[in-house]
C-alpha positions in Angstrom: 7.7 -182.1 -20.9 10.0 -180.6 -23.3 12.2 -182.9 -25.5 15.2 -180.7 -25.4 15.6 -180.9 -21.4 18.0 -183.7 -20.5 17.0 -186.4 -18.4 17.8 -187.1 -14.5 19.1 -191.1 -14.8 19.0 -192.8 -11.4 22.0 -195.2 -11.1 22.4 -198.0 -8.5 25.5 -198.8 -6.9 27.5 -202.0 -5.3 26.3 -202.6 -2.0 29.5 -203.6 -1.6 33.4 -204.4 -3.0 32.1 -207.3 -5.7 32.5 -207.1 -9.2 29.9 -204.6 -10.3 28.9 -206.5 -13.3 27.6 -209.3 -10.8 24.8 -207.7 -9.4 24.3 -204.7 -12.0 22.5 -205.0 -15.4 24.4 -203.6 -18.3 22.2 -200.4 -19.2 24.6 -199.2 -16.2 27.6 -199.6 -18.1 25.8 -197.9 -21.2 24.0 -195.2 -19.2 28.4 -194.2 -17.5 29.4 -194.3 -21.0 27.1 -191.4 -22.3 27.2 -188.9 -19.3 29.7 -186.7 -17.9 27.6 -184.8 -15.7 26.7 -186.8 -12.5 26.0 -186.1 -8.9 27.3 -187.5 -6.0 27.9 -188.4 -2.9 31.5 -189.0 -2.5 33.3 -187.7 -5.6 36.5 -190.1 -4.9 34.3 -193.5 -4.8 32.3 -192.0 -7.5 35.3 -191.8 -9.8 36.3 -194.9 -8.7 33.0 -196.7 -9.6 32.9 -195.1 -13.2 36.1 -196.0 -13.8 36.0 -199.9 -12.8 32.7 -200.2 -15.0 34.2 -198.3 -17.8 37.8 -197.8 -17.5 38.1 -196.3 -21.0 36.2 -192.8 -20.2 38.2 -190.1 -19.7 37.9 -189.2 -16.1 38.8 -185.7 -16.8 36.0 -185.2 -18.4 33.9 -185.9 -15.7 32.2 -182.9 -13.9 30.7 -184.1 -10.4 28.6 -182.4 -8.0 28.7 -183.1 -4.5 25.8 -183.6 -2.8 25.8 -184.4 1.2 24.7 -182.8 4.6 27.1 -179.9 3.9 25.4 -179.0 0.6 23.7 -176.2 0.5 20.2 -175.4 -0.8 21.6 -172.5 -2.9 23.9 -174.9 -4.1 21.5 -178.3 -4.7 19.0 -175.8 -6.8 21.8 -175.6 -9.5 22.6 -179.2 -9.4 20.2 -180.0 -12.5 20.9 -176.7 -14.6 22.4 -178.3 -17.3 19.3 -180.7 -18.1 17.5 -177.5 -19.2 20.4 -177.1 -22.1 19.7 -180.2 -23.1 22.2 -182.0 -21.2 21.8 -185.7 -19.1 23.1 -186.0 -15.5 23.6 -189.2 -13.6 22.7 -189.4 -10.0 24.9 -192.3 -8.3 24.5 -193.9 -5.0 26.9 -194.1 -2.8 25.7 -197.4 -2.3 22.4 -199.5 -3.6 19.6 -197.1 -5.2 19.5 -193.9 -5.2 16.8 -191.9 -3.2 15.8 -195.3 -1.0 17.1 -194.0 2.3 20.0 -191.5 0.6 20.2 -187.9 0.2 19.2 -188.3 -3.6 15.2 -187.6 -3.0 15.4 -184.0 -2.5 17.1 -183.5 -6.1 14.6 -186.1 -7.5 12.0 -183.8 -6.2 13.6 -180.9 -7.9 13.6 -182.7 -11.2 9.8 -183.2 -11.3 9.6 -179.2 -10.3 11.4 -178.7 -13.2 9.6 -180.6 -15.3 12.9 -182.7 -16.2 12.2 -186.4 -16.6 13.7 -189.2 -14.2 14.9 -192.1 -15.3 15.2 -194.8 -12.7 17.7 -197.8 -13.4 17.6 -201.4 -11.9 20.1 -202.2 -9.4 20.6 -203.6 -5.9 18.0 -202.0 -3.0 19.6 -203.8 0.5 15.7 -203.1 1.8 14.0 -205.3 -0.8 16.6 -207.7 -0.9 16.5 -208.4 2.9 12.5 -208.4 2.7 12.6 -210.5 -0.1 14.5 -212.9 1.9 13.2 -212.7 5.3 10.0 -214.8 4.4 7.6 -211.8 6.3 4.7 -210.0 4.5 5.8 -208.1 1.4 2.6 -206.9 0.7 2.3 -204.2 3.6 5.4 -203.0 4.4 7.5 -200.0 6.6 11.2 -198.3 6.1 11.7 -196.8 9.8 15.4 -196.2 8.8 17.5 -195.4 11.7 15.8 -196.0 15.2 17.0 -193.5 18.3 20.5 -194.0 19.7 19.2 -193.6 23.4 18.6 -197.1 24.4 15.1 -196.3 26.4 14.0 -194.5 23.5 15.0 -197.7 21.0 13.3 -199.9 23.2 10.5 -198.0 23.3 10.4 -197.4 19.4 10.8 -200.6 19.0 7.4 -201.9 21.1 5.9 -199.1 19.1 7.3 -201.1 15.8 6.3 -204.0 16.8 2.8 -203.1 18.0 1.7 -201.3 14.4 3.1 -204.9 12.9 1.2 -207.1 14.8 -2.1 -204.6 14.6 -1.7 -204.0 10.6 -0.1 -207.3 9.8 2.9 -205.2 8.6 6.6 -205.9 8.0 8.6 -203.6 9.9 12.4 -202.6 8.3 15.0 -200.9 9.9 18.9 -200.2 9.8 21.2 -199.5 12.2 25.3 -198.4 12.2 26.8 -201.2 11.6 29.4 -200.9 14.9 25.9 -201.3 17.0 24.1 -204.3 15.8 25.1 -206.6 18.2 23.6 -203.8 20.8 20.9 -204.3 18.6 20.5 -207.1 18.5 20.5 -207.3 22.1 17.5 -204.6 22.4 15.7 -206.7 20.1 15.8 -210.5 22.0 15.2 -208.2 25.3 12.4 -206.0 24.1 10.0 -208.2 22.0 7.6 -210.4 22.8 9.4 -214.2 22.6 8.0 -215.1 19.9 7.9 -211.8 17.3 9.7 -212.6 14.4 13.2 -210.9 13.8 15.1 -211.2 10.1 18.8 -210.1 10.2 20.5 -209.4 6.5 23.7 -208.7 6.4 26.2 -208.1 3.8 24.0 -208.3 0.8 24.9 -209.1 -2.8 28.7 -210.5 -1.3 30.1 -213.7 -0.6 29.5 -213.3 3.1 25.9 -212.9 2.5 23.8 -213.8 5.7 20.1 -213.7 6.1 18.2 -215.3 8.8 14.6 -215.2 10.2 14.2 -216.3 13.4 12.1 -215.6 17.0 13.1 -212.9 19.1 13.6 -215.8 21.9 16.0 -217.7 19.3 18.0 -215.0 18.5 19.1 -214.9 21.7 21.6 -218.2 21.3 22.7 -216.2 18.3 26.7 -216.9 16.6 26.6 -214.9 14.1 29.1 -212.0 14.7 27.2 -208.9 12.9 29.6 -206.6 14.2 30.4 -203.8 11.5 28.9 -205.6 8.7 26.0 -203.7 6.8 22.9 -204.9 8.3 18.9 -204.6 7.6 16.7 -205.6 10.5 12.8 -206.4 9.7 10.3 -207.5 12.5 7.0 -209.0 12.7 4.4 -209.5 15.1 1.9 -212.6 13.8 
């Protein structure tokens, strides 16, 4: 790998509006203060972000690249151009770690084609953090990310889900828009066997952090209002 190639830093976000020197380390902080090149999700937030951690860099010196469904692949293949003159970019999350369930893998994977080297920084991953608190197996583990919208189709993903974790002994994770947990919810204390675990973590990292494990049957007295907060949902079958 060639030292004069700049390097592809991986920067964590917030999960959500806290101070960002709460939950990130401070190699962030350094890492924003030495690069101007970054790419991104939402350049607005992005600037935002910078400019709370360090509000003395010069924002006009900033050069972002957008990177989201609308990108092109004409346009992502150029993204990482200036690491082969020798300058670093930044790739930031729109929120937690980039490349965990985020459009970020698919320049990550053109860094390694290029032979650029990827830096990955610590910082807040809502999946690890809700397995880490849900108490189920973290030693065989799945990301499903977003089940199907149709609700016969979630249900029956969800047997499927819940099947593999009870014949593997296997955590299963999933997320869901936050406007539909509750209907989530719902599918789950309908569609699971009474007594498959269920661990709902919401709002992460903030003050109105909630994580709960409970049977699918005991969900179904649930209080907790879920309702447009960011949510992870992890099942097993014992």
């Amino acid at each position: 790998m060639s030292d004069t190639k700049g390097k592809l830093y991986l920067i964590p976000t917030r999960l959500g509006d806290n101070p960002p020197l709460e939950v990130l380390p401070i190699s962030i902080k350094k890492i924003l203060e030495e690069i101007d090149f970054y790419i991104v999700e939402n350049e607005k937030t992005a600037r935002r972000f910078i400019k709370r951690i360090s509000p003395s860099k010069s924002q006009p010196s900033l050069k972002l690249q957008v990177l989201n469904k609308y990108t092109t692949e004409a346009e992502r293949n150029t993204y990482l151009n200036p690491c082969l003159e020798g300058v670093s970019i930044g790739l930031l999350s729109e929120a937690g770690c980039p490349a965990i369930a985020d459009p970020g893998a698919d320049i990550v994977g053109l860094a390694h084609q290029m032979d650029i080297k990827v830096v990955p920084l610590v910082g807040p991953s809502s999946i690890l953090l809700a397995l880490m608190g849900s108490g189920m197996n973290g030693q065989s583990f799945t990301f499903n990310g977003y089940l199907p919208i149709d609700k016969s189709e979630r249900k029956a993903k969800l047997k499927t889900l819940e099947r593999l974790s009870s014949e593997h002994n296997q955590s299963q994770i999933f997320i869901e828009t936050p406007y539909r947990n509750m209907k989530m919810l719902e599918d789950l204390t309908s569609t699971l066997h009474p007594n498959t675990r269920v661990c709902v973590a919401c709002d992460l990292t903030l003050p109105t952090e909630f994580i709960k494990t409970k049977t699918a049957n005991d969900w179904k007295h649930n209080k907790e209002d879920l309702h447009k907060r960011p949510a992870i949902f992890i099942i097993q079958k014992d």
